[in-house]
DRENDO-1510 file (C-alpha; in Angstrom, 1 decimal, always signed):
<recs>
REC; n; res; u; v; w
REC; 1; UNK; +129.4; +84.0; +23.9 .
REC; 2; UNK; +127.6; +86.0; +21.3 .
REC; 3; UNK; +127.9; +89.7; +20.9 .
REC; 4; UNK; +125.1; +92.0; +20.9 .
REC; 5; UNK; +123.0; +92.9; +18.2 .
REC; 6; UNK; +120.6; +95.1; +18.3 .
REC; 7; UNK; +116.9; +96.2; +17.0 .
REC; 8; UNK; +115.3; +99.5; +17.5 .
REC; 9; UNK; +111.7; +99.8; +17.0 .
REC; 10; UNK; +109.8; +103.5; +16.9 .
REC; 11; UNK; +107.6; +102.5; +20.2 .
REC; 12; UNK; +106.7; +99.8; +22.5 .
REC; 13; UNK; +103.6; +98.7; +20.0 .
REC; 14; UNK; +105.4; +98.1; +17.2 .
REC; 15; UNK; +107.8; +96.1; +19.6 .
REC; 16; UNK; +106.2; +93.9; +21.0 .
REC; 17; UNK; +104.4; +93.0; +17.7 .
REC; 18; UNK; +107.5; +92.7; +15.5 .
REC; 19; UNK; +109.3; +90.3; +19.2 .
REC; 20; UNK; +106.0; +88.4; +18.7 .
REC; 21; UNK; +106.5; +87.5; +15.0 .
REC; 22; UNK; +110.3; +86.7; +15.7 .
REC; 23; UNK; +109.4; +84.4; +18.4 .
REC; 24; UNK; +106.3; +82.5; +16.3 .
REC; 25; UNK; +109.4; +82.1; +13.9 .
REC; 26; UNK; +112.1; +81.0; +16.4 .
REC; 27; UNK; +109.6; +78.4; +17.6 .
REC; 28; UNK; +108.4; +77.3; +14.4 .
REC; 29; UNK; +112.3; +76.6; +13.2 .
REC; 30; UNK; +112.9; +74.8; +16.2 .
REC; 31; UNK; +110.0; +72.7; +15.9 .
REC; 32; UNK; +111.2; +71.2; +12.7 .
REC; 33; UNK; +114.2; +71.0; +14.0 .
REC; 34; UNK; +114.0; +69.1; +16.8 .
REC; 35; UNK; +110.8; +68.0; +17.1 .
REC; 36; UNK; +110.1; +70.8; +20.0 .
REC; 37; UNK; +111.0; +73.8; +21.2 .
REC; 38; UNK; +111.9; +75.7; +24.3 .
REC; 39; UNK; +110.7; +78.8; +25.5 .
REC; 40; UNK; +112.1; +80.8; +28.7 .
REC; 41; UNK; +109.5; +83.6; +29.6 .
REC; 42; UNK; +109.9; +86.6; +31.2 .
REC; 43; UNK; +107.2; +89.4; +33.8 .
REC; 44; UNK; +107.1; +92.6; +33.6 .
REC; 45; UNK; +105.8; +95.4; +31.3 .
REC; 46; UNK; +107.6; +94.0; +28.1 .
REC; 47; UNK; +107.6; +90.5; +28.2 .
REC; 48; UNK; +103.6; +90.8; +29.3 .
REC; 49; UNK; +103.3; +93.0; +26.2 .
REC; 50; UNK; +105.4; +91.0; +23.9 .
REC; 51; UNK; +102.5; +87.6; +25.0 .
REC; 52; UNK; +99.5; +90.3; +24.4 .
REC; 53; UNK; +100.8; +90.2; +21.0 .
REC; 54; UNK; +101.8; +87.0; +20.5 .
REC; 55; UNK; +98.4; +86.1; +21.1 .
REC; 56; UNK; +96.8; +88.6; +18.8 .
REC; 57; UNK; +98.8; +87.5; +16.0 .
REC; 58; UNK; +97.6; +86.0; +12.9 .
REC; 59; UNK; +100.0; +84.3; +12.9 .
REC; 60; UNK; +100.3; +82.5; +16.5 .
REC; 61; UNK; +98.4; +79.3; +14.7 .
REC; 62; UNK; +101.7; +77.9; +13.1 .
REC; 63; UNK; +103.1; +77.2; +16.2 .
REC; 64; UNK; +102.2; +73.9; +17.4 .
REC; 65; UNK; +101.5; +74.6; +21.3 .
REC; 66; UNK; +101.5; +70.9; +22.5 .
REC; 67; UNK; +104.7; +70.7; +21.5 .
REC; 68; UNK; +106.3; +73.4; +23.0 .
REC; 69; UNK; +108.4; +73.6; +26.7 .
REC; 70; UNK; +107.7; +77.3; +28.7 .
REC; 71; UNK; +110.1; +77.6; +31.6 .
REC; 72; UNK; +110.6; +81.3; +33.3 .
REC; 73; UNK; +113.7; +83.6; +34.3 .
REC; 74; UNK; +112.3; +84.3; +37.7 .
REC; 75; UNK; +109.1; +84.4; +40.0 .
REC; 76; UNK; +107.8; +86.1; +42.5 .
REC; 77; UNK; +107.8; +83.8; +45.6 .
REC; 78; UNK; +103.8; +84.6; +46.3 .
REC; 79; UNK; +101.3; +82.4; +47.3 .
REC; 80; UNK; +99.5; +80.5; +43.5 .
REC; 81; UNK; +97.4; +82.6; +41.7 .
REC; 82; UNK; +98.7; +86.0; +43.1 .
REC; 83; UNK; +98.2; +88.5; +40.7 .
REC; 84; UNK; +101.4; +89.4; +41.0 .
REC; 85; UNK; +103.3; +86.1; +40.2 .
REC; 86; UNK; +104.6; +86.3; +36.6 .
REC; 87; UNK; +103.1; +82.7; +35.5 .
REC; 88; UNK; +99.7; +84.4; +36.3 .
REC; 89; UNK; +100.1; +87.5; +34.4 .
REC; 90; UNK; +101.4; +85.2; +31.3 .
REC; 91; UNK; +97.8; +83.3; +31.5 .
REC; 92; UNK; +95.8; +86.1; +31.7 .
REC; 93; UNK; +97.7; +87.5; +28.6 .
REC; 94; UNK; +98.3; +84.4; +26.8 .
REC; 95; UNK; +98.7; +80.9; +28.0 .
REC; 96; UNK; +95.1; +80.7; +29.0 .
REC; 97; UNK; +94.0; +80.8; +25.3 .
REC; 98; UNK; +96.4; +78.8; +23.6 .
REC; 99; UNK; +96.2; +74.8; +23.9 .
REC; 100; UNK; +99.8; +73.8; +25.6 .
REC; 101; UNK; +100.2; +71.0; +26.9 .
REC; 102; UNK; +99.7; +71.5; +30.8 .
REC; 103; UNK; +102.9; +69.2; +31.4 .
REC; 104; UNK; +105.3; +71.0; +29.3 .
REC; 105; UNK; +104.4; +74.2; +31.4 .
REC; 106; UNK; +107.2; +74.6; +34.2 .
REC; 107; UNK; +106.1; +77.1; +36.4 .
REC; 108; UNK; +108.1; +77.9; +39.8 .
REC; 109; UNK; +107.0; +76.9; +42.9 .
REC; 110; UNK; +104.7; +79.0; +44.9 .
REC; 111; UNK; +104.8; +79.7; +48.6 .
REC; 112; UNK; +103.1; +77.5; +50.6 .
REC; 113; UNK; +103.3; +75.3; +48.3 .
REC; 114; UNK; +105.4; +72.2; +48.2 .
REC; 115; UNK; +108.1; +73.5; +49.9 .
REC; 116; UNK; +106.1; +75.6; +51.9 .
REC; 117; UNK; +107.8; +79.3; +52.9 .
REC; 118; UNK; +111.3; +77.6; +51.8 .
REC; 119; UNK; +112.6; +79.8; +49.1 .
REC; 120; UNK; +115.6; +78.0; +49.1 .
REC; 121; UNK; +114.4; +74.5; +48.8 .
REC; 122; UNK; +111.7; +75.7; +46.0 .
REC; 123; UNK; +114.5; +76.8; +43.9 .
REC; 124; UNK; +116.7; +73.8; +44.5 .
REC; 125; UNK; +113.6; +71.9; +43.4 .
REC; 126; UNK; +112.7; +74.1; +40.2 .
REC; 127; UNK; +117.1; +73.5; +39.5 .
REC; 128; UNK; +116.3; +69.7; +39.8 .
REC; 129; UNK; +113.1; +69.9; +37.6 .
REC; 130; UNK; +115.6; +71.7; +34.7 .
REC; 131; UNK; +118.3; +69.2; +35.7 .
REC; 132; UNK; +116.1; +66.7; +34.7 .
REC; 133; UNK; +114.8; +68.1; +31.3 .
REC; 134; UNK; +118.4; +68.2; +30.4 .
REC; 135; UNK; +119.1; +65.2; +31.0 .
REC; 136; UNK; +116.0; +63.5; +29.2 .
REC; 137; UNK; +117.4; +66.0; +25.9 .
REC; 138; UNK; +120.8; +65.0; +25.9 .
REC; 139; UNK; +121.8; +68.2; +28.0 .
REC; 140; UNK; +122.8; +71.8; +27.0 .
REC; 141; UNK; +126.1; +71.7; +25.0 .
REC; 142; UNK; +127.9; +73.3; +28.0 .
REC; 143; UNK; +126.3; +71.4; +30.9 .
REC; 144; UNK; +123.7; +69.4; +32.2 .
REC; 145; UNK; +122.1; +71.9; +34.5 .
REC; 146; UNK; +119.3; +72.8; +32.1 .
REC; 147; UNK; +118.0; +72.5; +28.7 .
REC; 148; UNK; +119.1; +73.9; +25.8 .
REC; 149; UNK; +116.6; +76.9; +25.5 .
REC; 150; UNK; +116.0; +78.1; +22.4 .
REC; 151; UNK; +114.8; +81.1; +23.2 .
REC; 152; UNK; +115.0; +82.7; +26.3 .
REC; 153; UNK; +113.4; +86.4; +27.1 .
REC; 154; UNK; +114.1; +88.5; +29.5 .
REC; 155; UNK; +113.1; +92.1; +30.3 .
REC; 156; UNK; +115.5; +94.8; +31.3 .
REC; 157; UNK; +115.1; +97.0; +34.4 .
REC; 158; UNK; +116.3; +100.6; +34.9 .
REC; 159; UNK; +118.8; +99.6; +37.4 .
REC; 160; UNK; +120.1; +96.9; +35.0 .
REC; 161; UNK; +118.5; +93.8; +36.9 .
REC; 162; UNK; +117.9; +90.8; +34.6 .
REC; 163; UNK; +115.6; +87.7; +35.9 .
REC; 164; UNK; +115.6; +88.7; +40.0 .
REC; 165; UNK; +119.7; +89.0; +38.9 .
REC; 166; UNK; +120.1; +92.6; +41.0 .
REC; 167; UNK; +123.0; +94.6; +40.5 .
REC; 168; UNK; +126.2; +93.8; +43.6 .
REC; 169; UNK; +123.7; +91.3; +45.2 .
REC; 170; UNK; +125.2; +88.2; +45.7 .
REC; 171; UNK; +123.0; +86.4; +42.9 .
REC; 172; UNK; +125.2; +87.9; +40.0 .
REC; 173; UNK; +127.7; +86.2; +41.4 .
REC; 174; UNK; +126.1; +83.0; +41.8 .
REC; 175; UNK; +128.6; +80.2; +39.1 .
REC; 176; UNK; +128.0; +76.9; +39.9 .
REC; 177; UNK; +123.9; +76.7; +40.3 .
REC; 178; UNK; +121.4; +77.5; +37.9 .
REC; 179; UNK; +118.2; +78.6; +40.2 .
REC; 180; UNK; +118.7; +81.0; +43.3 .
REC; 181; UNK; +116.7; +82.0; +45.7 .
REC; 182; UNK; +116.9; +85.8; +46.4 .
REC; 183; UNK; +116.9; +86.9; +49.5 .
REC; 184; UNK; +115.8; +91.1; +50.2 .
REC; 185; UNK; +115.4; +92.1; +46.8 .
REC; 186; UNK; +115.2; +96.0; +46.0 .
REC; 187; UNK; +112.1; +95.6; +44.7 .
REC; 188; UNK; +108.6; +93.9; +46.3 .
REC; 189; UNK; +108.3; +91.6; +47.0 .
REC; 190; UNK; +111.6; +90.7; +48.5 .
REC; 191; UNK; +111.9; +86.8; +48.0 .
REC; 192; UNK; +111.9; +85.6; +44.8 .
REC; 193; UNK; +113.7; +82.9; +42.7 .
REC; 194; UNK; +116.1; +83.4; +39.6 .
REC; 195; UNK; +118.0; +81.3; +36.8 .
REC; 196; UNK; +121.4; +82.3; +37.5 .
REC; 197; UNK; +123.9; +83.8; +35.3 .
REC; 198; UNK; +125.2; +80.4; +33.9 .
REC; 199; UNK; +121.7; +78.9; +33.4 .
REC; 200; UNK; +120.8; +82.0; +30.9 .
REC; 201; UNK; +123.7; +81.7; +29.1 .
REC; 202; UNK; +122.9; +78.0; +28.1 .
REC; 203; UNK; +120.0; +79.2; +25.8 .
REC; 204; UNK; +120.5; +79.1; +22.2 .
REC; 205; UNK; +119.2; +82.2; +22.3 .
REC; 206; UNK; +119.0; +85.8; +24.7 .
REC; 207; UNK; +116.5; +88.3; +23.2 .
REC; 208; UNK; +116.5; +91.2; +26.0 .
REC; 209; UNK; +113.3; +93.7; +26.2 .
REC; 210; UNK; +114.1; +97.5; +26.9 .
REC; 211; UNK; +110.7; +99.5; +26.1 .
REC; 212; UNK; +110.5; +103.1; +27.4 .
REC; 213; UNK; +112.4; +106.2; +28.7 .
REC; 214; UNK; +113.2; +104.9; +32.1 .
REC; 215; UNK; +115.2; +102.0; +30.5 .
REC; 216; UNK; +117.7; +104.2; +27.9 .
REC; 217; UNK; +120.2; +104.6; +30.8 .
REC; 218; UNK; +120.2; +100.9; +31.9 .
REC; 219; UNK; +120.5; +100.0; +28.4 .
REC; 220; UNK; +123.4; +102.4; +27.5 .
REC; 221; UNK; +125.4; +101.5; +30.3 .
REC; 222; UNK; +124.7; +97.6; +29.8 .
REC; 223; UNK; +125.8; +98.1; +26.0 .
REC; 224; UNK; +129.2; +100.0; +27.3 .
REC; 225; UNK; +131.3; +97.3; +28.5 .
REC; 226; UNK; +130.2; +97.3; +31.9 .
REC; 227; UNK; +130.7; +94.6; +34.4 .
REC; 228; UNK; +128.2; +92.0; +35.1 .
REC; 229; UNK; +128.1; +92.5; +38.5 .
REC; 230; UNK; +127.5; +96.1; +38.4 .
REC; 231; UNK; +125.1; +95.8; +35.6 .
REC; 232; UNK; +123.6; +92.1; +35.5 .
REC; 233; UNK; +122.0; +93.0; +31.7 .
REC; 234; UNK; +126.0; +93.1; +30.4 .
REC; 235; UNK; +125.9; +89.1; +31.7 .
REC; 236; UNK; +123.1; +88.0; +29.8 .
REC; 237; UNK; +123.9; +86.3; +26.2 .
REC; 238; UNK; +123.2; +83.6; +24.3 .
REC; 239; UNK; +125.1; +80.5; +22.2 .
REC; 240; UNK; +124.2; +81.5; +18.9 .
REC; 241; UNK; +122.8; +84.7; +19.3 .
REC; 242; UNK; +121.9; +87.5; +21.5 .
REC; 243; UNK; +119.1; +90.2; +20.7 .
REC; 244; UNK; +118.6; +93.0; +22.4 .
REC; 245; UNK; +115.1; +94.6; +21.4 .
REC; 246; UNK; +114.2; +98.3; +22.3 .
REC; 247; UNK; +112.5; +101.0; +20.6 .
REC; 248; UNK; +113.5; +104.2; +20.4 .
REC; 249; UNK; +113.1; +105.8; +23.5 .
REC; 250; UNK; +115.0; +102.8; +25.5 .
REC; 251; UNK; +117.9; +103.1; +22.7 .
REC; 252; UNK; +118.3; +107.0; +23.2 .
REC; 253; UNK; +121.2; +107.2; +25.3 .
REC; 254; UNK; +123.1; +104.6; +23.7 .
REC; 255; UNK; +126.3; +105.3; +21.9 .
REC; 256; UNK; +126.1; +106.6; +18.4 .
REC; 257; UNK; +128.7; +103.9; +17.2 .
REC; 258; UNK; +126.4; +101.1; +18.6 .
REC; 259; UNK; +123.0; +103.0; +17.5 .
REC; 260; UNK; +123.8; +105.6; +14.8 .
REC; 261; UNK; +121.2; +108.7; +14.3 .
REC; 262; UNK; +120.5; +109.5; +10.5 .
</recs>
């Protein structure tokens, strides 16, 4: 486990631009590492924002995109090409102009898809999928249910939810798999499917995305000590390192020893 450190930008922009230079480095360093790298991407405002920039930046050319694995925290369990499905919103903001290799791009499945309107059998398959990339790297240094991500996003909602991980719902309980299906979420749609707890915490790296006002509570009471069960945000870390990313009007309400004011 890795504690939190945290960087507070002045607004969103600036955000999401400064995440997107992090994560051309991140990638970069882990491609001449290893050979590859290992992406876990993440919907909503923030993490759509953060791939907006990443594509605008100058920058975005040192990464080598054929080499590079995308996985994501969770999906929407729509039907392909909803506009609401996260893997959709990522190609329209960036995955549709860069030249991946379509093979390395792990989306979830979609309803009526392969498994049809079986949320629990498209997870179980996506949990194979990962199971499978693991094994073909060598496995995660903690277990063989996924990769080792090096970097793995994830936005923060006002209630605390990470991935479709919702606060008391019996996902954030979830020890022993690494993708759920979720069952009458508290937001629409109400079927999705999640990494779990222990799947996150395999990555290298957890950078978490708080942007705007309606996030400072969820972000102070994440940063407290609170449970992971009441607030799913306190159960997401890293290996190595954990990053929580929020400009200022997400990081208002935090403590002033964790976030002093000059």
């Amino acid at each position: 486990m890795s504690a939190p450190r945290l960087v507070v930008h002045r607004d969103k922009e600036l955000m999401a631009e400064a995440t997107a230079a992090r994560l051309i480095t991140a990638i970069v360093d882990a491609q001449s590492a290893r050979g590859s790298a290992s992406v876990v991407l993440t919907g909503g405002r923030n993490g759509n924002g953060l791939l907006a920039a990443l594509g605008a930046a100058p920058a975005r050319d040192a990464v080598d995109w054929s080499r590079l694995d995308l996985w994501w925290g969770d999906e929407r369990f729509l039907p392909e090409g909803d506009a609401d499905r996260n893997d959709t919103q990522a190609r329209e903001a960036l995955l549709g102009s860069v030249p991946l290799d379509p093979a390395r791009v792990h989306t979830m499945p979609a309803l009526g898809g392969e498994y049809g309107e079986d949320a629990d059998a498209a997870a179980a398959g996506y949990a194979a999928e990962l199971a499978a990339a693991a094994a073909q790297s060598g496995g995660s240094e903690d277990h063989g249910l996924v990769p080792s991500f090096d970097v793995l996003l994830l936005g923060v909602g006002p209630d605390t939810h990470v991935a479709s991980l919702f606060p008391e719902l019996p996902g954030v309980r979830e020890t022993e798999r690494a993708v759920i299906a979720v069952h009458g979420a508290p937001k629409p749609p109400p079927t999705r499917i999640s990494l779990t707890l222990p799947a996150i915490r395999a990555a290298r790296e957890v950078w978490l995305l708080a942007a705007g006002e309606d996030k400072a509570q969820a972000a102070a009471v994440a940063l407290s000590g609170a449970g992971e069960v009441q607030a799913p945000a306190a159960g997401a870390y890293g290996r190595s390192r954990t990053l929580w990313l929020l400009d200022e009007a997400a990081a208002a309400k935090l403590p002033e020893e964790l976030y002093p004011r000059h």
